[in-house]
C-alpha positions in Angstrom: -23.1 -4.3 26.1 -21.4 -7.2 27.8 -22.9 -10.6 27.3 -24.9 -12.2 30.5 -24.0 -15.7 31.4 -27.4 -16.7 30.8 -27.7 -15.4 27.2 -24.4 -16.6 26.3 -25.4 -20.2 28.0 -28.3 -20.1 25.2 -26.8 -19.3 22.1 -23.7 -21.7 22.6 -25.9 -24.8 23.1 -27.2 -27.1 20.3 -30.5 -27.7 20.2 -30.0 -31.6 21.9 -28.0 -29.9 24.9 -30.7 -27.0 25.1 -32.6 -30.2 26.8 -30.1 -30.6 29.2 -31.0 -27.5 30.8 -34.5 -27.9 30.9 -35.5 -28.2 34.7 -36.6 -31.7 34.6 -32.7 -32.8 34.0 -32.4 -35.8 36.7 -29.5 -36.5 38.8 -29.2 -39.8 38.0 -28.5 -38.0 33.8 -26.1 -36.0 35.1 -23.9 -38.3 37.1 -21.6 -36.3 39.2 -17.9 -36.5 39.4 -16.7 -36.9 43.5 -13.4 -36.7 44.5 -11.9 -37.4 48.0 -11.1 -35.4 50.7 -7.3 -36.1 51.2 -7.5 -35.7 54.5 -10.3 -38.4 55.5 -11.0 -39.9 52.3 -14.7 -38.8 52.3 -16.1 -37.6 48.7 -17.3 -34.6 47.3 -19.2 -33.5 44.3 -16.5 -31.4 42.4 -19.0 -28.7 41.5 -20.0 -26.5 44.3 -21.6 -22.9 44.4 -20.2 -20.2 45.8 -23.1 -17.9 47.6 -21.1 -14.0 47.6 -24.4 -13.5 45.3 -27.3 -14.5 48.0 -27.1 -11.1 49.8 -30.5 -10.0 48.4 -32.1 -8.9 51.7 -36.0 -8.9 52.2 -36.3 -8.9 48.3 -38.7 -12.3 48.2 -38.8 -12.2 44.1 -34.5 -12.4 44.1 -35.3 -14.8 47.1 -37.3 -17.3 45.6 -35.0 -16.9 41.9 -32.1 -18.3 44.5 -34.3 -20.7 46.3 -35.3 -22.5 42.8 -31.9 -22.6 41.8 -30.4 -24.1 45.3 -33.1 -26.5 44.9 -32.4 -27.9 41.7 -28.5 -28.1 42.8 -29.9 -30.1 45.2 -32.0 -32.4 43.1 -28.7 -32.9 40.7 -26.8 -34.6 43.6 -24.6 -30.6 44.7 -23.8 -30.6 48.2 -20.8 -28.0 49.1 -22.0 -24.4 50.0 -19.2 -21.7 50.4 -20.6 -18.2 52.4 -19.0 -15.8 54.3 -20.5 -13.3 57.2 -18.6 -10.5 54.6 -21.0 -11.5 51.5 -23.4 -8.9 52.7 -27.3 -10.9 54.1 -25.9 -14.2 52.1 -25.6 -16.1 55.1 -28.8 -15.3 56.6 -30.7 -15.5 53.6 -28.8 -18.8 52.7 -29.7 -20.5 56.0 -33.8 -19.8 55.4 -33.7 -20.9 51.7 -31.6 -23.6 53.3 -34.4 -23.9 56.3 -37.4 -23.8 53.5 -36.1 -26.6 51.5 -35.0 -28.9 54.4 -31.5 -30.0 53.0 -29.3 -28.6 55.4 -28.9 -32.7 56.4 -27.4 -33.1 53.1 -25.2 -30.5 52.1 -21.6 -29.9 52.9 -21.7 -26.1 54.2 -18.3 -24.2 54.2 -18.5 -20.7 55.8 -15.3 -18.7 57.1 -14.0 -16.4 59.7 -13.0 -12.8 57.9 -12.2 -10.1 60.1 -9.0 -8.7 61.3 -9.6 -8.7 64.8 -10.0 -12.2 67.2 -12.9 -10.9 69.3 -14.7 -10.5 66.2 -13.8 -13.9 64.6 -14.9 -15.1 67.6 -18.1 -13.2 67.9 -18.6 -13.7 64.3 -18.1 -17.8 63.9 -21.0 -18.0 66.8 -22.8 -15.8 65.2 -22.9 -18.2 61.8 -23.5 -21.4 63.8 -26.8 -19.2 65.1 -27.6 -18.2 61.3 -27.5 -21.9 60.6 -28.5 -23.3 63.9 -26.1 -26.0 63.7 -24.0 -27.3 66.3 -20.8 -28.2 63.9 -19.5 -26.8 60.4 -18.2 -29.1 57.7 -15.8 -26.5 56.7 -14.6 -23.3 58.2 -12.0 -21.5 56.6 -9.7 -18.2 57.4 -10.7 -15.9 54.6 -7.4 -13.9 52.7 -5.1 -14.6 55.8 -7.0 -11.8 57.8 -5.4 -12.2 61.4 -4.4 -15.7 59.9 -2.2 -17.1 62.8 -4.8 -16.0 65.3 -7.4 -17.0 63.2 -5.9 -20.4 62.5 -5.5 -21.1 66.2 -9.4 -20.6 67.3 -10.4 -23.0 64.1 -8.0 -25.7 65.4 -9.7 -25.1 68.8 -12.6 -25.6 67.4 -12.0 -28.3 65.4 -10.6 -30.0 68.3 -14.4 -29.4 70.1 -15.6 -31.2 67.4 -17.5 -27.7 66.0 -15.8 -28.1 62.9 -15.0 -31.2 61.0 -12.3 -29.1 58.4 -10.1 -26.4 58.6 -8.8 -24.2 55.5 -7.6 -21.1 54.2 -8.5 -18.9 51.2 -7.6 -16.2 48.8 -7.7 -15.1 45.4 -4.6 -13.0 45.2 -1.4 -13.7 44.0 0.4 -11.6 46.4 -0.8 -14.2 49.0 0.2 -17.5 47.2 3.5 -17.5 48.8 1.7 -16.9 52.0 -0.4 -19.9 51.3 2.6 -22.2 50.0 4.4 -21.5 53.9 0.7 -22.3 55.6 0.2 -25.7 53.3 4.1 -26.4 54.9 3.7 -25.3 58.3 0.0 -25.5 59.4 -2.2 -29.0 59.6 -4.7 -28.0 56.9 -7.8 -30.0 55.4 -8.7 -27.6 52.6 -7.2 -24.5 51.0 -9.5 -22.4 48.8 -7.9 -20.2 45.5 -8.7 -19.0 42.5 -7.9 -20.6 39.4 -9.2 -19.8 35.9 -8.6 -19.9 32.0 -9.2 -16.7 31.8 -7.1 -14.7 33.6 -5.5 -16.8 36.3 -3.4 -20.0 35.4 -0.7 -19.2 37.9 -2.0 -21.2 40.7 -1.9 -24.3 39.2 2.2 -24.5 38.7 3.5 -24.4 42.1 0.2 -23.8 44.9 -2.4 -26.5 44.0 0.2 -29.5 42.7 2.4 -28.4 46.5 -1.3 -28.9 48.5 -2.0 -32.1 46.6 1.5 -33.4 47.5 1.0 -32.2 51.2 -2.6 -34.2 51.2 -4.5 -30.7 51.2 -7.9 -30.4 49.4 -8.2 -27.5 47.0 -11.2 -25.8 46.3 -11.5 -23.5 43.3 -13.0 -19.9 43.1 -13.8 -17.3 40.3 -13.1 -20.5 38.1 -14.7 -17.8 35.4 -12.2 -15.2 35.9 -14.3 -12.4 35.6 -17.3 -11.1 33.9 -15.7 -10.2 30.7 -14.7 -13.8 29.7 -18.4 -14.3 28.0 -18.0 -11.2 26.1 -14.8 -12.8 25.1 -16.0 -15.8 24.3 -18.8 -14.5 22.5 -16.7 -13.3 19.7 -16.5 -16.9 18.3 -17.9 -20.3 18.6 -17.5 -23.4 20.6 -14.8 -25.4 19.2 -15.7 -28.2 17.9 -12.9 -30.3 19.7 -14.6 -29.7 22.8 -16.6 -32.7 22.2 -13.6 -34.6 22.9 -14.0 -33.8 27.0 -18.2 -33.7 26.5 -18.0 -30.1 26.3 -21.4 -28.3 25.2 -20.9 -24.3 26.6 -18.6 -22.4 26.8 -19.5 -22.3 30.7 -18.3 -25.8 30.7 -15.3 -25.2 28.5 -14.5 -23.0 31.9 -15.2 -25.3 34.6 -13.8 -28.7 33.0 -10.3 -26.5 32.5 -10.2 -25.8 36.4 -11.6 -29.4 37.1 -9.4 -31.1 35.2 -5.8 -29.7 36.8 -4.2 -32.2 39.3 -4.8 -32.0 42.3 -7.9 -29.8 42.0 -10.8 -31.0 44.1 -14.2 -28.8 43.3 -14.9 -25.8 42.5 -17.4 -23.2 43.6 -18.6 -21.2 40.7 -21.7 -18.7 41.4 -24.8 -19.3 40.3 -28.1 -17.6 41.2 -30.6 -19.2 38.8 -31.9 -22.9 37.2 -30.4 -22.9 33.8 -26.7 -22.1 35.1 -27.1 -24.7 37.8 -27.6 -27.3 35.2 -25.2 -25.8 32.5 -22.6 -25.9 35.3 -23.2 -29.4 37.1 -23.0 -30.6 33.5 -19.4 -29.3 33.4 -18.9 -31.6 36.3 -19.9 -34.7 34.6 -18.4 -36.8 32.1 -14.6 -36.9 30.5 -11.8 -33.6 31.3 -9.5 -31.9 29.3 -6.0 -34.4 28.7 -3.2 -32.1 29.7 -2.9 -31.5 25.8 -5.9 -30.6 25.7 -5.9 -28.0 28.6 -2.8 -26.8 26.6 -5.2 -26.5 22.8 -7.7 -24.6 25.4 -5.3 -22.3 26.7 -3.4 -21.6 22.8 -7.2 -21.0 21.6 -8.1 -18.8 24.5 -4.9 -16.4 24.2 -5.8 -15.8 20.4 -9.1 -14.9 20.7 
């Protein structure tokens, strides 16, 4: 049986970081790393949460699980939201929990345009500004270069409305990272989104995300996890206890501070759909990174696990 996240988050805690997770855990504790937006200079939290997870429907118990969780992101100082119309009833049941807790004023909400044909990325980005009845996106992004040049052109459009304050692309595929390099070249981009992770994707970070940073491009990190095998992985041994050395207490955070540390990396957007891995994972955002060395003793222990 594979290991949950949230079992695995448990037994890899002491007993003085098992306090950390308790729901009282403050924002002010936890003390955020921000980063800027190349682009504009704003800042950003560097841990997000990515929402592919929200599609739950009608069901009110899953509801309110997700509602405590976005609410405690909240109260720890997380503001950047990435949905997508494709991620099943996420975005409608994102924009109620969103509604219920009155935070929308606060957050940084990144949503994308995903299908193949214009008429429908049109038809689609109104229909998100509806779901969210808001008159302007912080983020809007082309998702995995469907009708990219198309779908490029109507964000730009919209951008220049003033509908949308960034524009980006995304993938998670290495087939497309040569796609992305020529868009980061060629295109006037404020964010690109791509996966990155210890586990099974380092690939990204040697040519993509260091080519973005040198073109003033914002990156955004998915599946920074790599998969739900890793904690099964991981499970086979414990914590190191160098990890102390970047104020490492899980393995979830061993994870996140990889991704976070890279250059030119701006947040990432792991998923997270209940209390105790919101805390577990805005601790990874908080306090000293991985040294290049010491991304390089993560990656050595990694592969001989």
């Amino acid at each position: 049986m594979a290991i949950s996240r949230r079992l695995f988050t448990k037994a890899s805690l002491s007993a003085g970081a098992l306090m950390t997770v308790n729901p009282s855990y403050s924002a002010v504790e936890s003390q955020l790393i921000q980063r800027h937006i190349p682009s504009t200079g704003e800042t950003l939290p560097i841990i997000g949460v990515g929402t592919n997870r929200y599609g739950v429907g009608d069901d009110q118990n899953a509801r309110n699980t997700l509602k405590e969780a976005l609410k405690k992101f909240h109260e720890l100082g997380g503001t950047l939201i990435d949905t997508a119309p494709t991620y099943g009833s996420s975005e409608l049941v994102l924009s109620d929990l969103i509604n219920d807790l009155d935070i929308q004023k606060d957050l940084f909400l990144a949503s994308k345009v995903d299908s193949r044909n214009l008429a429908a990325n049109i038809t689609g980005y109104q229909e998100s500004l509806a779901r969210f009845n808001t008159q302007q996106f912080d983020l809007m992004q082309v998702h995995n270069f469907k009708d990219w040049r198309n779908s490029l052109a109507l964000l730009k459009d919209k951008k220049a409305a003033g509908e949308i304050r960034y524009i980006g692309m995304t993938t998670h595929m290495p087939s497309q990272y040569e796609l992305m390099e020529q868009a980061i070249k060629q295109q006037e981009l404020d964010f690109i989104q791509v996966n990155l992770s210890l586990a099974n994707q380092r690939t990204s970070s040697e040519q993509l995300i260091p080519m973005a940073a040198d073109q003033g491009v914002a990156v955004l990190i998915n599946r920074p996890f790599g998969g739900g095998g890793v904690f099964s992985k991981l499970g086979k041994t414990s914590l190191p206890s160098w990890s102390v050395e970047f104020d490492c207490e899980s393995w979830g955070q061993f994870l996140l501070k990889y991704v976070l540390s890279q250059p030119g990396v701006t947040a990432t957007i792991p998923g997270m759909t209940k209390i105790k891995h919101v805390v577990d994972n805005i601790k990874g955002g908080t306090g000293m990174m991985p040294s290049a060395a010491m991304r390089k003793r993560q990656e050595v222990f990694f592969d001989n696990l």
